[in-house]
N, C-alpha and C positions, 0 to 999 in steps of 0.2 A: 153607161156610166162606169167608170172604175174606181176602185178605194183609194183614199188618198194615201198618199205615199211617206210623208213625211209625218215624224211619232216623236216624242218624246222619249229620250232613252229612260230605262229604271234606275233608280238611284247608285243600285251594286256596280251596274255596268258602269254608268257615269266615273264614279269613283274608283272602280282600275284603271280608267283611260287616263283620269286625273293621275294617277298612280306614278300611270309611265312617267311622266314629268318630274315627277316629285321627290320619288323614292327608286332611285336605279340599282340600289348597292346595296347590302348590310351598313355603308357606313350612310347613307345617306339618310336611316333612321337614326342612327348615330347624331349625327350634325341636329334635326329637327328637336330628339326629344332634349336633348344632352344645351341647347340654344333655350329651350323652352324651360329648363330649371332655370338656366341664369335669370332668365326673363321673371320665375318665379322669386327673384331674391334671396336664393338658397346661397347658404355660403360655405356649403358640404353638398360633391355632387361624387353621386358611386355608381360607375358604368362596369356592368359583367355580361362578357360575351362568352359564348362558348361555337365551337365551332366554327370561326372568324365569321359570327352574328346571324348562322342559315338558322342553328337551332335555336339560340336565345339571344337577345338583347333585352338588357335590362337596367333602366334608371332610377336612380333611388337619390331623391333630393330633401332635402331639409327645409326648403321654400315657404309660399302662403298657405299653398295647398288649396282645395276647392270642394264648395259646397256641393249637397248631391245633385242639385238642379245644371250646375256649373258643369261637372262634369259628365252627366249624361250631356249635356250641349257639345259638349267641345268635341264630341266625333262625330258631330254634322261638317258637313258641307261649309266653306265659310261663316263658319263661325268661330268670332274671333272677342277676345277684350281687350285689344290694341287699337281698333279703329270705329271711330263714331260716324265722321262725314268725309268726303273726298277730301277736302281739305290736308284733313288729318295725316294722308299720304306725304305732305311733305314739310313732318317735323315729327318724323320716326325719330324714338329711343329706344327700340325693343328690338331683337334679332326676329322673332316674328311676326308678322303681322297680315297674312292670307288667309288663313283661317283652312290652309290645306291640309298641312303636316298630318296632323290626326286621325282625318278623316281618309287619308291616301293610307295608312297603315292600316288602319282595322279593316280595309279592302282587302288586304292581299297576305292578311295573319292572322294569328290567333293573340288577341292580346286581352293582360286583365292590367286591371287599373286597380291600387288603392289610394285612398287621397284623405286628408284631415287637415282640416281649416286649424291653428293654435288655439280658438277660445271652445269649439266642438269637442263635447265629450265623445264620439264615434264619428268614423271617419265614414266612406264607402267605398266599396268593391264593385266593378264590373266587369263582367265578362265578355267579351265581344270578338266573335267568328265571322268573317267577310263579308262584315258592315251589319253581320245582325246580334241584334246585343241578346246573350245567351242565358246570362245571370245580374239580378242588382241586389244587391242587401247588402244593409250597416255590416259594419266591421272594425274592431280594435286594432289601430295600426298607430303609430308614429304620424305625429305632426309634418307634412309638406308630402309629396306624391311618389310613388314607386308603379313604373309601368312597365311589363316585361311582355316583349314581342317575342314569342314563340315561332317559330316553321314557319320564316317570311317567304313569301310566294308559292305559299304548298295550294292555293289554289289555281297559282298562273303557271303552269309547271313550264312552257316557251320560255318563260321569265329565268327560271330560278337554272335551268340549264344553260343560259349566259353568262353565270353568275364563274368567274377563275377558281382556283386555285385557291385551299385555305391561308395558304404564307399570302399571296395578293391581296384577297378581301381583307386581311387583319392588319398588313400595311397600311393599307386605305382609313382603317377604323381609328386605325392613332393616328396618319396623317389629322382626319377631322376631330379628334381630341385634342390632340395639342396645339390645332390652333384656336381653339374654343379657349384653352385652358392658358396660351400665351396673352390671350387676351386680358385675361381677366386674374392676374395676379393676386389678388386678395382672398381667392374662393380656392376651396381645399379641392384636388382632384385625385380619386382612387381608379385605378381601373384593372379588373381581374378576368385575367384570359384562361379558360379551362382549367376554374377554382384555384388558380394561382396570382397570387398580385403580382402584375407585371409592370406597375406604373404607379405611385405616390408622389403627389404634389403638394406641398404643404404653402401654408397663405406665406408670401411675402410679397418684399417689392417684385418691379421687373426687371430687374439683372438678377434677380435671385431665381427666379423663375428658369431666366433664358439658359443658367449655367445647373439644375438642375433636369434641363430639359435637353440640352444639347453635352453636358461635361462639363467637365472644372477646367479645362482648357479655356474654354472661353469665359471666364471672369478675368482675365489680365488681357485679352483681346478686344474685350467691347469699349466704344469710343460712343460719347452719349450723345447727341444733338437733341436742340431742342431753340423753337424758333416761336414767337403768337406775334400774328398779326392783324387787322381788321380782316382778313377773309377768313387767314386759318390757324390752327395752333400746331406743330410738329414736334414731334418727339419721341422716344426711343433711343436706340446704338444703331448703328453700324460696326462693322467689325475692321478691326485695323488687315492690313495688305498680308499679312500671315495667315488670317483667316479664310480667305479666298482657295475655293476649289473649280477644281476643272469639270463639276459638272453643275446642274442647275440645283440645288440644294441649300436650302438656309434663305430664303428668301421671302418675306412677311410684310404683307401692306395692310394696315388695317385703315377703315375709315368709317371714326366714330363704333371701335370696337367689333367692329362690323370684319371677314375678313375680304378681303378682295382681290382679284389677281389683275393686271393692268401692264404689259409690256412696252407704254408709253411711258410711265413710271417709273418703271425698273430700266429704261434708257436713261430715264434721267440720273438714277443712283449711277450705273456704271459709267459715266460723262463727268460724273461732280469728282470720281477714281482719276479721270486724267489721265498722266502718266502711269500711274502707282502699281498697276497693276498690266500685264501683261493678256493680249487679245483676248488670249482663251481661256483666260479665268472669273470667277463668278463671285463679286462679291458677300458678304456675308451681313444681313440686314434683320429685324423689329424693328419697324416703322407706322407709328401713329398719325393720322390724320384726322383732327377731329374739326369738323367742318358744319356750319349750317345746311342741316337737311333739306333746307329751301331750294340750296343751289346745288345739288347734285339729285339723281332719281337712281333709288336701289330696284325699282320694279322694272328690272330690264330683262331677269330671264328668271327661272325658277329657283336656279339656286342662291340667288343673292348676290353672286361672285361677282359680277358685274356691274358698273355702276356708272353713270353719267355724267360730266362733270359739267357745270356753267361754262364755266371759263379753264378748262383743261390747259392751256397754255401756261396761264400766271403760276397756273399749279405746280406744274413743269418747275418756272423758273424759280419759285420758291425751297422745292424740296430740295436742286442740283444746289443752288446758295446755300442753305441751312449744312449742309452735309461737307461740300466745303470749309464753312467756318470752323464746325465741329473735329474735322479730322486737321485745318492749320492752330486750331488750339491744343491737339493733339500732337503739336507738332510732327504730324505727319506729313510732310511737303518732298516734292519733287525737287530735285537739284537743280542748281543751273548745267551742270554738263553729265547731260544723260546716258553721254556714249560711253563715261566711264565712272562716274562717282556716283548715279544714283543707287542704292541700293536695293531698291522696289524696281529696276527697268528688268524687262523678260531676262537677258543674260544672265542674271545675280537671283531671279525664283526659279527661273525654270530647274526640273527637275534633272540631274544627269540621268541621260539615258543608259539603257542596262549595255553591259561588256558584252561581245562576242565569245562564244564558249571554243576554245579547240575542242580537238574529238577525245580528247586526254579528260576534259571535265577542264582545264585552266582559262583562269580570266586571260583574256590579250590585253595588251595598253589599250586602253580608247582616246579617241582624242577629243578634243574641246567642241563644241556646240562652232556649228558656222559664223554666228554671231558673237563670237568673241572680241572683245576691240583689236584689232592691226594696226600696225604701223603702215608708213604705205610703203615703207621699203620690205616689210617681209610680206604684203602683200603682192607687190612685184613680183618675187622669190616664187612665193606660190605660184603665180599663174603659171612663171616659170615649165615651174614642173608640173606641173599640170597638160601644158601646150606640150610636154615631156612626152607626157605618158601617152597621149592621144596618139603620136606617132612609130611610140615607141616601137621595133619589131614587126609594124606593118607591113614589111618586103620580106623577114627572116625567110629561109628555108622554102622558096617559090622561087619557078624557074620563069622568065620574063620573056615572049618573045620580041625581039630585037625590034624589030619592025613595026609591028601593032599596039606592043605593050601590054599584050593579052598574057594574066597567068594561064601557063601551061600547065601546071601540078603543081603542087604542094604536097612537102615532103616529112612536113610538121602534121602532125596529130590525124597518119593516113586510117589508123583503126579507129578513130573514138568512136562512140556513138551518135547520131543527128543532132541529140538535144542535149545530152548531157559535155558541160565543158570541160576542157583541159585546166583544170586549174594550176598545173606544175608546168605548161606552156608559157602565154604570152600574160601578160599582168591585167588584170581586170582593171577598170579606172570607173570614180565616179561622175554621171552628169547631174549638176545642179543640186549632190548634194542628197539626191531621191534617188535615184536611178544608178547600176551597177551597169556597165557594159563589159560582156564577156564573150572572147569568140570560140566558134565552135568551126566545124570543118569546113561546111557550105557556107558559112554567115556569120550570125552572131545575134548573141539573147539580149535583153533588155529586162532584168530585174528589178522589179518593185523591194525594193530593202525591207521595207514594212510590214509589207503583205507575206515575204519569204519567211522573216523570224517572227510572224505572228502565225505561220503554218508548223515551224520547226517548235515551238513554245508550245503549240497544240498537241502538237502530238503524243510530245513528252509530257505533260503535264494527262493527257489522258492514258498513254503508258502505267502511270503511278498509281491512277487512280485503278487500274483494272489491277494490276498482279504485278508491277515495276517497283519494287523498293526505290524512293526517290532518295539522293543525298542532300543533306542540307549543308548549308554554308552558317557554324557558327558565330555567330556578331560575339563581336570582343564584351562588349557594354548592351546588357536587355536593355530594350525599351520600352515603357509604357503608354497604352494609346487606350484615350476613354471615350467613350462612344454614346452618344442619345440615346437614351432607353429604347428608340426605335430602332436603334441601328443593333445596336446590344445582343438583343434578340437572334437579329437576323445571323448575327456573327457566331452567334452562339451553334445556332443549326449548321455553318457551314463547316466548322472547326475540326472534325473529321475529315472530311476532302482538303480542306486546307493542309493537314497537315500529311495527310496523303501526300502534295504535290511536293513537301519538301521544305514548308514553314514550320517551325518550331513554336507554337503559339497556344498561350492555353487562358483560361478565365482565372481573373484575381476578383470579382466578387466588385457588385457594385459599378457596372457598365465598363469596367478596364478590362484590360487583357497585355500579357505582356508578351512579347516580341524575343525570342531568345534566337531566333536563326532564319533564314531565308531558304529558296530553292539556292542548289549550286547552280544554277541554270542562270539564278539571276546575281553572283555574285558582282562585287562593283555598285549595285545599284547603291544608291545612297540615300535615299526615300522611303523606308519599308512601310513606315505609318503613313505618308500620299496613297503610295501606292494600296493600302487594305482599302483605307477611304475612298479612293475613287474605287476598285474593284467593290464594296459595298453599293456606292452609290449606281455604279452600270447594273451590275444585278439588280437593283430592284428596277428600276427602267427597263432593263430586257427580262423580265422575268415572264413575260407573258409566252414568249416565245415558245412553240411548239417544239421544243427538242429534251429531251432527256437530261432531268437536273444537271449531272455529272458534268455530260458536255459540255451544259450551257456557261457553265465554271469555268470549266478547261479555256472554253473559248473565249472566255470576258475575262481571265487573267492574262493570256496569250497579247489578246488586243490593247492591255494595259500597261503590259511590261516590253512590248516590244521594242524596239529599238524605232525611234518616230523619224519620219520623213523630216529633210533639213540636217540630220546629222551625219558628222564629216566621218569616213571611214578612212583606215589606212591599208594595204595591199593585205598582208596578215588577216584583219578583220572580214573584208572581203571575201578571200580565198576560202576561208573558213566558213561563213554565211552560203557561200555556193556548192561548196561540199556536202555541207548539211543541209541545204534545201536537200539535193537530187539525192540524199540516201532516206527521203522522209516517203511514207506509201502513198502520198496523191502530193506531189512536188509543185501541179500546175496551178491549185487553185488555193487559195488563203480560207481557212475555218469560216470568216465571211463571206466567202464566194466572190472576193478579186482575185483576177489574174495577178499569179506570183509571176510571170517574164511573161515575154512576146520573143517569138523567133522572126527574125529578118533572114531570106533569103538575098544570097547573091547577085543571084537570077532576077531576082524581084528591084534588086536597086536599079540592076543596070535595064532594066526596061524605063525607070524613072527615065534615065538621063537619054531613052528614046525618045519618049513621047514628044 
């Protein structure tokens, strides 16, 4: 006979595994306890993190607060005072209702607990070390509960070494603050980063909220919808076509308070946009669903974010209507003639792209976006010359034999180098707009325009940062650009390398920052505040990346301000761009790792026209 195999785990074990699930992040104690005030009916809630949440996280709420029997329970195992019978599953009004949160914490920390019910003359204290409770005794404390997690995962040490970056985890911990605290507009939100307040919410409505969370920009931006019908009630803003960025940012589904992410949803917000807004831009949304719990199920995955709909379609066609109605009462409608009068079509937002630098530091003319409306007589003109250029000089200066047709020698550019082009030769020309062709002795290159001045923008922009005095290009008129306390922060740390690169830009107090200058690299642009915004918004998206702050800068402003595929070059712009690719120290590959040109061989074509 052998022992049997199968045991019961211990409860410690039990509850890390539960853990994993539960609690992946500093913020993701964040989200539980910070969900579990509101749940208490606090309407004062004060989160203080230090060390973006490894050393402490701590919630101090003004709520019911709990008896001492209440709170020794609540860091078992499911257990829970949200849920009596199955039933009860579906006609949730609580953010939680698992009875995990708790009990996955005091696993993998050290946390104490004080709590007082409002009629208890003493409240209680406890202390609890990886799931064993260390201390209980009364204590004199404030009405409703304060719970501080100390050294989260100082016993799973696997755990706590996956854990980024303190600028990452503390991104993460106001992501999940503000949108606990978008929700819930009426309830006061403080939050102190390394004994400094970084964050003050005070009760209002929700447009008061949304322009103290994101800047005062957006209170003349937000466009309100609001729809109730027998299935559902909707409401909230959307943001008018000004508000739209080119990366994913600003985007809010709640349901029933609840928040939730859904990119069946969010097709339907940018679908109900239409026209108005141009491919690659992301509209700007708070958006409420309050729904019978009946018909949807939130116990789809651990963190709540997910949620099942009855009838997902109708939903669909409810929110794309509502948001519609909202923004034609907002008199925000598409034109009838798109190609030229609407003012929201891509031509009329998109951003101009940056000038080509000579080697002097001077802007060149640039010319217009491809997409400019034509006539069709100066787009004849065009192709023109275009079918121009492609031929232009193709026979110059080669000797032809008579009989075969075969070049004998070429008498034009007999010393160049293999790869590097003649630019004061034959004229470069563009194909489609993307692409440069430039020839060279044997052949001829094939530059990527994009990839080229997002390698020449690197370089220079890391030039500055080491020991290059950058020059800036001062703007006639500052400008002022206000940022979400989240974003605020972030801006704040970079504002040294920023201004290394050649920005002029400093803190005015209160999430602004004003704009006095540009790199001269980038003079011509005419976007300075898109452009900080989206370069905020890529850095935190690439912030994970494995490369050395400085760089990771250099190369997510580079990638920002480049000159983008689709725009029209003229010979000057060109000549210039291929110059300064081949004098930059790694000319072949883009800071991203695409090929800046391809070389076609001669030799190589006319084997084509063997085969």
């Amino acid at each position: 006979m052998t022992d049997n195999l199968v045991h019961l785990l211990p409860d410690a074990i039990a509850n890390q595994i539960a853990a994993g699930e539960v609690i992946q992040r500093p913020a993701s104690v964040v989200k539980e306890l910070v969900e579990n005030a509101v749940d208490a009916g606090a309407s004062e809630i004060n989160l203080i993190v230090k060390d973006a949440g490894k050393t402490l996280i701590q919630v101090i709420d003004n709520g019911c607060g709990m008896s001492e029997t209440d709170a020794r329970m609540s860091l078992e195992r499911h257990a829970t005072s949200k849920l009596r019978t199955a039933e009860d599953l579906f006609s949730l009004h609580t953010m939680g209702f698992r009875g995990e949160a708790l009990a996955s914490i005091v696993a993998i920390a050290q946390v104490e607990m004080k709590t007082r019910r409002a009629p208890d003359e003493l409240g209680t204290k406890l202390v609890v070390e990886a799931s064993e409770v260390i201390a209980q005794e009364p204590v004199a404390t404030p009405a409703g509960t304060s719970i501080a997690v100390r050294n989260l995962f100082f016993n799973v040490p696997a755990r706590r070494n996956f854990l980024k970056s303190d600028s990452v985890e503390l991104r993460h911990v106001r992501d999940e603050y503000i949108r606990i605290a978008l929700a819930h507009p009426s309830v006061r939100f403080d939050l102190h980063v390394n004994d400094r307040l970084d964050l003050s919410l005070t009760p209002g409505n929700l447009r008061q909220r949304v322009t103290a969370v994101f800047g005062k920009k957006y209170r003349d931006l937000l466009v309100p919808i609001e729809e109730a019908t027998d299935v559902l009630r909707i409401g909230g803003f959307v943001g008018k076509p000004e508000a739209a960025r080119k990366t994913k940012v600003g985007q809010f589904f709640f349901i029933n308070d609840r928040f939730i992410k859904s990119s069946y949803l969010h097709h339907a917000v940018t679908t109900a946009y239409d026209d108005l807004l141009s491919k690659d831009a992301y509209p700007f949304y708070v958006i409420f669903l309050d729904i019978d719990p009946a018909r949807i199920d939130v116990n789809v995955h651990p963190t709540k974010q997910e949620i099942k709909f009855e009838d997902e379609r109708l939903i669909y066609n409810y929110l794309k209507a509502t948001i519609r109605h909202g923004l034609g009462r907002a008199s925000i409608m598409p034109t009838i003639d798109f190609e030229s009068d609407n003012p929201f079509s891509p031509s009329r937002t998109r951003m101009p792209p940056p000038r080509v630098m000579s080697e002097t530091g001077e802007a060149l003319p640039s010319k217009m976006n491809s997409d400019t409306p034509r006539t069709e007589s100066r787009r004849h003109e065009s192709n023109l010359r275009n079918w121009q250029m492609l031929y232009d000089g193709l026979g110059e200066g080669e000797e032809v034999d008579t009989d075969t047709g075969e070049i004998l020698q070429s008498r034009m550019g007999q010393d160049e180098p293999q790869d590097a082009p003649p630019t004061q030769g034959r004229a470069p020309y563009q194909l489609h707009h993307r692409y440069i062709v430039s020839a060279i002795k044997n052949g001829w290159l094939l530059i990527d325009q994009q990839a080229a001045h997002e390698r020449i923008l690197y370089e220079n922009f890391v030039a500055n940062l080491r020991d290059k005095p950058a020059v800036t290009q001062q703007s006639l008129f500052p400008q002022t650009i206000d940022l979400a306390h989240s974003d605020a922060g972030l801006m704040t740390a970079l504002l040294p390398d920023l201004n290394k690169m050649g920005f002029d830009l400093q803190a005015f107090g209160g999430g602004s920052f004003i704009v006095r200058g540009i790199p001269a690299e980038l003079a011509g642009y005419t976007g300075e505040l898109e452009l900080l915004e989206q370069l905020l918004q890529q850095y935190k998206q690439n912030v994970d990346l494995q490369s050395e702050g400085h760089e990771r800068l250099a190369r997510l402003l580079a990638r920002t301000a480049a000159i983008k595929r689709g725009t029209a070059m003229d010979e000057a712009e060109m000549r210039s761009l291929i110059d300064r690719l081949f004098a930059c120290d790694q000319p072949r590959i883009s800071p991203n790792g695409r090929k800046c040109y391809v070389k076609y061989e001669l030799e190589d074509v006319e084997r084509l026209f063997l085969s």
